[in-house]
C-alpha positions, 0 to 999 in steps of 0.5 A: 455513453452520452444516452445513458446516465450513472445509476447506483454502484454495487459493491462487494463490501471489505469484511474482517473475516474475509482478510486473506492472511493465514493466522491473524492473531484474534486482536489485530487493529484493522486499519481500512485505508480510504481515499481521503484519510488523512495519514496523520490521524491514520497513523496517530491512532494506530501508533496509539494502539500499538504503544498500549500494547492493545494489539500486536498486528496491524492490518493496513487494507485499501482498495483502488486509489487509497493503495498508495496511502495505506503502502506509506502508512505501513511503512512508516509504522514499520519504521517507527516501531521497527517492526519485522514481521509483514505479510502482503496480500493483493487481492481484487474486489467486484463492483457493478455499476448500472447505468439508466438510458436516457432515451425510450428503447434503449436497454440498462446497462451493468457495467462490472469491474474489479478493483484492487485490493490490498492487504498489508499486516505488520505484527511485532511477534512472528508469525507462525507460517513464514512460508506464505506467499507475501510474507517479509521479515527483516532478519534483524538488520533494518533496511536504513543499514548498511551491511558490511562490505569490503573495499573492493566491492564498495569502490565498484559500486560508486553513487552516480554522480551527475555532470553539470549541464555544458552551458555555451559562453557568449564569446563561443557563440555564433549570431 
C-alpha cells in the first residue's frame, strides 16, 4: 500500500426510515451515536425529551466504533427511567474506500468493507410485536433485584472469595 495514497470514502448514509424496527411509534427521538459525543450531553438531551413527555421511544443508533458509547447511553436512560420495552437490531452498512497510485501504471483501487451497525429502541409503552427478534422486556422486576430465593439455593451460590496472594517471610527464605 506504500504505492498508493487514500482517496475519498463512500458511505452508505444512516436514514430515519431505514431503522429496521417493526412498528416505531411516528415520534421517536433518533439519538445517532457518533465516535466523539460526548455521553453527558447525550444523554441530557434525551432525558430532556423523555421528561417532557415529547416521545415516548428512543432510538440509540451507532456505527463502528461508537457501538460501545451508544449500548452505555441505553442503558443508563433504561436505568434512569426504568424503562421496560427494548428492541436490538444489528445491522451493517457499506463503505467504499478508494485509494490513488502513487506511481504511473498502476490501476486505482476500491476497497469495499462493512461496518456495524446498531440499532437499539427503548419505549416506555409496549410494543405491539413482542415476538421480533431483539425484543427484551423486564416483566416488571428490574435487573438490580434480587428475586427470591431459598436458603438452600443461596448457600449454594456463594460470592467468590478471593485468597490473599502467599507472600514468603525473610526467615523462610534461602540466600
Amino acid at each position: 500500500m506504500e504505492n498508493y495514497y487514500k482517496g475519498k470514502n463512500v458511505e452508505e448514509e444512516l436514514d430515519r426510515h431505514k431503522i429496521p424496527i417493526k412498528d416505531l411509534p411516528t415520534n421517536f427521538l433518533w439519538m445517532q451515536v457518533k465516535g466523539g459525543s460526548k455521553m453527558s450531553n447525550l444523554l441530557s438531551h434525551a432525558s430532556g425529551i423523555i421528561e417532557d413527555k415529547a416521545s415516548t421511544a428512543v432510538v440509540w443508533s451507532a456505527v463502528g466504533v461508537a457501538i460501545p458509547k451508544a449500548i452505555s447511553c441505553a442503558e443508563i436512560l433504561k436505568r434512569q427511567f426504568s424503562i421496560e420495552h427494548q428492541v436490538t437490531k444489528l445491522t451493517s452498512k457499506n463503505v467504499e474506500e478508494y485509494w490513488e497510485p502513487k506511481i504511473d501504471g498502476l490501476e486505482k483501487l476500491i476497497v469495499k468493507r462493512q461496518i456495524p451497525v446498531i440499532h437499539i429502541c427503548l419505549s416506555i409503552n409496549e410494543i405491539p410485536d413482542t415476538s421480533q427478534l431483539g425484543y427484551q422486556t423486564l416483566k416488571g422486576k428490574k435487573f438490580w433485584q434480587k428475586s427470591p430465593t431459598s436458603n438452600t439455593s443461596r448457600n449454594q451460590h456463594q460470592p467468590y472469595k478471593s485468597k490473599k496472594p502467599y507472600k514468603h517471610r525473610k526467615d523462610q527464605i534461602k540466600s
